[in-house]
MARTOR-116260 format. One record per residue: x, y, z of N, C-alpha, C in turn. Coordinates in steps of 0.02 Angstrom, whole numbers, padded with zeros to 5 digits, always signed. Example, Ala and Ser with C-alpha at 12.3 -4.5 7.8 and 13.67 -1.06 7.14 Angstrom:
<sites>
+00660-00284+00390+00615-00225+00390+00660-00165+00390;+00642-00112+00354+00684-00053+00357+00645+00002+00394;
</sites>
This chain:
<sites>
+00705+04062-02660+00676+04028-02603+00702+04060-02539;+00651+04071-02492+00674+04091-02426+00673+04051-02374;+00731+04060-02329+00701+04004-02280+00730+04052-02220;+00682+04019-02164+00686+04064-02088+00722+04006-02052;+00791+04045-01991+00781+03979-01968+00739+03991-01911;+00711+03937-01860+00689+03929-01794+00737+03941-01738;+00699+03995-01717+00734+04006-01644+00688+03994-01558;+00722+03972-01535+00681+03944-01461+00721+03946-01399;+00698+03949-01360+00738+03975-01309+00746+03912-01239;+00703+03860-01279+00710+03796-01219+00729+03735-01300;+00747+03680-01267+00751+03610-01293+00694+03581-01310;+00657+03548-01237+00605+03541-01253+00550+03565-01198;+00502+03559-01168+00442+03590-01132+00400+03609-01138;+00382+03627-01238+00321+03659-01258+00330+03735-01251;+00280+03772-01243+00308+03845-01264+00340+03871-01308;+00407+03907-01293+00449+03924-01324+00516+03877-01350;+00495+03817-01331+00553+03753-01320+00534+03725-01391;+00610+03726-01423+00606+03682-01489+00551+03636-01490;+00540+03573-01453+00480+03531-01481+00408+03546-01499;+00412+03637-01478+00349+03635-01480+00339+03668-01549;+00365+03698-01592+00361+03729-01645+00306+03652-01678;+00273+03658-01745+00218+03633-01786+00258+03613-01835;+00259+03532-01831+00300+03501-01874+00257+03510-01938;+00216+03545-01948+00176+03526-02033+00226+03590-02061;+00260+03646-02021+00279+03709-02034+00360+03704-02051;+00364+03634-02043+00442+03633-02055+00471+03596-02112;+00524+03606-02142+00566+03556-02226+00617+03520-02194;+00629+03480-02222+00681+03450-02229+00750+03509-02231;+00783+03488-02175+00857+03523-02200+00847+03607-02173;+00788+03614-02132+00779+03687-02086+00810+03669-02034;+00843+03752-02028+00908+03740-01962+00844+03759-01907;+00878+03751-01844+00845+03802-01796+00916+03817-01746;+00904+03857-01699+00962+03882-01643+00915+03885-01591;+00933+03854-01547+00912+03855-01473+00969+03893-01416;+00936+03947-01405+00978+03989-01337+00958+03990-01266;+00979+03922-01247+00939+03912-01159+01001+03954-01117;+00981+03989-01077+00985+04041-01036+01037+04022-00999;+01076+04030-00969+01147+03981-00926+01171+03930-00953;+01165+03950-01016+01193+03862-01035+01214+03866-01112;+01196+03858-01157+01249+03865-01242+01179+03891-01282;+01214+03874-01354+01178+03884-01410+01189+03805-01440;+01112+03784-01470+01126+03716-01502+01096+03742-01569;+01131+03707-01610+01118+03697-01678+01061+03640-01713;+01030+03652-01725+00987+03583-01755+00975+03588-01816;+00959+03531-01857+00923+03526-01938+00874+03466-01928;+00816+03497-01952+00765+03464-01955+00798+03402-02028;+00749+03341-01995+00768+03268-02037+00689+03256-02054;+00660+03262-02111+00556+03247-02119+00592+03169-02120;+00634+03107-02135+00605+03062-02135+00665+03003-02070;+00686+03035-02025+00722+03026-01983+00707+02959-01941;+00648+02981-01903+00606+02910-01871+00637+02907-01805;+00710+02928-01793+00742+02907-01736+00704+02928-01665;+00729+02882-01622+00705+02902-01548+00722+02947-01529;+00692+02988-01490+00694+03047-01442+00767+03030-01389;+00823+03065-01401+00885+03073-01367+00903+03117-01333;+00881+03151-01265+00905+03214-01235+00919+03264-01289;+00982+03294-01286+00960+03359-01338+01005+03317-01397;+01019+03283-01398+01051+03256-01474+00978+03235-01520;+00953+03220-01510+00882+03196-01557+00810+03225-01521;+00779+03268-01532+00715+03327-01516+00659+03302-01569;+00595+03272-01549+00532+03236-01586+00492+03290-01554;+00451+03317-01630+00399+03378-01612+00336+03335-01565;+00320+03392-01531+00264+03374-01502+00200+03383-01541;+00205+03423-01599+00129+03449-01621+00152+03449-01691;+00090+03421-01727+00075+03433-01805+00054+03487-01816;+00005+03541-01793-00025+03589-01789-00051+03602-01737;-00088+03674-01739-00101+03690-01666-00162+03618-01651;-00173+03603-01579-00177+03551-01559-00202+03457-01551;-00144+03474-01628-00138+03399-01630-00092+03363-01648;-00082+03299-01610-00026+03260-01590+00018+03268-01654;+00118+03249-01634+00131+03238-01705+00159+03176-01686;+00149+03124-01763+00160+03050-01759+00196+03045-01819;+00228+03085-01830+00287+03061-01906+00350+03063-01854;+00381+03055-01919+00464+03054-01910+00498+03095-01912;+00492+03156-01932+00516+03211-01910+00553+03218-01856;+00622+03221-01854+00679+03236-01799+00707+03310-01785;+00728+03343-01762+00788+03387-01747+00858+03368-01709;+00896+03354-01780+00967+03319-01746+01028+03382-01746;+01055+03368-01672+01085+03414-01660+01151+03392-01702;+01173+03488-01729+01250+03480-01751+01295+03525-01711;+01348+03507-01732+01401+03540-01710+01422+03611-01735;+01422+03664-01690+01447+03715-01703+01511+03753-01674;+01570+03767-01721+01643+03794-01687+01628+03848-01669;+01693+03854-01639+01693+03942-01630+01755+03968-01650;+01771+04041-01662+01848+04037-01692+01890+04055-01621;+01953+04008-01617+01987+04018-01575+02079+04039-01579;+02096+04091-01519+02175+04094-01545+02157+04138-01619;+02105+04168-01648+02106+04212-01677+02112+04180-01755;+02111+04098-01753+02105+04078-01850+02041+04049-01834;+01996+04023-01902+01938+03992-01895+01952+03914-01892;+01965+03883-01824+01941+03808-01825+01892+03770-01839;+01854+03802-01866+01763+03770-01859+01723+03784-01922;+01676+03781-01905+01628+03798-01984+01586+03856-01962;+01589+03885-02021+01528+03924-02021+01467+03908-02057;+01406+03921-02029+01347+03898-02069+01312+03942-02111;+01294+03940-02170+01260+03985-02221+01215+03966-02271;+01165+03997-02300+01137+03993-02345+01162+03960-02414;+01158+03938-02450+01179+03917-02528+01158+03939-02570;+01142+03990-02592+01059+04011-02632+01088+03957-02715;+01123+03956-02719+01111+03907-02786+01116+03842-02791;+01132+03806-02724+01093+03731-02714+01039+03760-02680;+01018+03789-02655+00969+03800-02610+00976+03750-02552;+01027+03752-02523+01046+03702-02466+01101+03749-02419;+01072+03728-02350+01121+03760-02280+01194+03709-02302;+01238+03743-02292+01287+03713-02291+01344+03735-02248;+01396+03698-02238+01463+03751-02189+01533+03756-02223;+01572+03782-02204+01630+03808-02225+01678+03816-02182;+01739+03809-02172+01788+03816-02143+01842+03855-02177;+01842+03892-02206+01867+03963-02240+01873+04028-02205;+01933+04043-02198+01919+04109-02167+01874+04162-02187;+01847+04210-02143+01801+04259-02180+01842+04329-02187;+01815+04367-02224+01846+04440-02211+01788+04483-02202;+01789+04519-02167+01720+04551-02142+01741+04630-02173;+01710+04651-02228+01727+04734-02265+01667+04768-02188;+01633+04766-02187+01587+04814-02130+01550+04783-02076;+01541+04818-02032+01520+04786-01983+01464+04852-01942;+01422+04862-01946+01374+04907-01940+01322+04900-01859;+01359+04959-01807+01343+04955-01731+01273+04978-01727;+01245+04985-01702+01165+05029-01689+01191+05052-01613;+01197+05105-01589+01221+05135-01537+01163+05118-01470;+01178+05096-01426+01134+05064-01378+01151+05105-01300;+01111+05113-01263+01150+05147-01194+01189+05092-01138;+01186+05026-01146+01207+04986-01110+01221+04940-01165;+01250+04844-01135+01230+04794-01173+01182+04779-01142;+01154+04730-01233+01092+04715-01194+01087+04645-01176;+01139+04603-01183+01131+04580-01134+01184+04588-01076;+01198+04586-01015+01261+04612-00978+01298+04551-00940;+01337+04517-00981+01359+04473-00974+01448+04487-00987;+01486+04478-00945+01569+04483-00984+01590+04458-01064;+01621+04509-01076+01620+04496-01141+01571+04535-01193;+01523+04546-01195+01492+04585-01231+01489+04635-01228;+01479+04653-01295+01502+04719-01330+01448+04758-01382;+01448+04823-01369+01407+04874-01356+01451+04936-01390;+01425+04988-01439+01427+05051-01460+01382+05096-01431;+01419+05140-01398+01358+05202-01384+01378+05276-01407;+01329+05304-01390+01327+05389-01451+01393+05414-01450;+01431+05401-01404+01490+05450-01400+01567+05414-01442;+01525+05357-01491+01572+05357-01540+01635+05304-01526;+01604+05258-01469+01666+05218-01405+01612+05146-01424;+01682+05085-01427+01640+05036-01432+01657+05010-01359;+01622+04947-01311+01628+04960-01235+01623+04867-01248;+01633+04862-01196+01664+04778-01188+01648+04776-01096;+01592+04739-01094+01576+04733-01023+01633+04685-00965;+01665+04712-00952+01696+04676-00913+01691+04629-00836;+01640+04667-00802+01609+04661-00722+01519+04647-00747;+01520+04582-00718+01441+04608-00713+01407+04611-00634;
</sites>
């Protein structure tokens, strides 16, 4: 079984904004990640029999069943919590695939990473402090000034 998660770049507004994705297109237990622009990354998992009210970004009700028409189920996107590792141990979870429940699940286990594979870029792309970039001459680069 494959599953994609949803990515969107607003909460809600339609467009590119989580509510607007086609609730007939979504399962039970699909993550999505929302990356609004000056502001975080949210985590969500779709709930098919949820029902709850619409809560700023803690609770997200699709706008559309399909392309244009209303959606009137229960279908939620409830936001979760995502760590980050800090001080250099993992405080938090990581989120992953299960392939033999076939269920997202998290972990709080350290990871060990054997490879880590750059694609050499002439800048970052995005140029923000902190990000980090390989280019041809074999140098990994850490934007410090933007």
């Amino acid at each position: 079984m494959t599953i994609y998660a949803i990515g969107a770049s607003a909460l809600t507004g339609d467009g590119d904004a989580l509510d607007a994705e086609y609730a007939d297109e979504i399962g039970s237990g699909d993550p999505a990640f929302v990356t609004v622009q000056g502001d975080r990354i949210y985590h969500y998992i779709a709930n098919l029999t949820s029902g709850a009210t619409a809560n700023g970004k803690n609770v997200i009700v699709p706008l559309w069943k399909s392309v244009g028409v209303a959606y009137t189920g229960d279908l939620r996107w409830i936001l979760h919590d995502v760590y980050a590792f800090e001080d250099g141990t993992n405080t938090g979870d990581i989120i992953r695939w299960n392939a033999v429940t076939e269920a997202w699940e998290s972990s709080a286990e350290p990871f060990d990473f054997t490879q880590i594979n750059l694609t050499p870029q002439a800048a970052a792309v995005e140029n923000i402090e902190g990000g980090i970039y390989y280019k041809t001459d074999k140098k990994v680069y850490v934007c410090t000034d933007i």
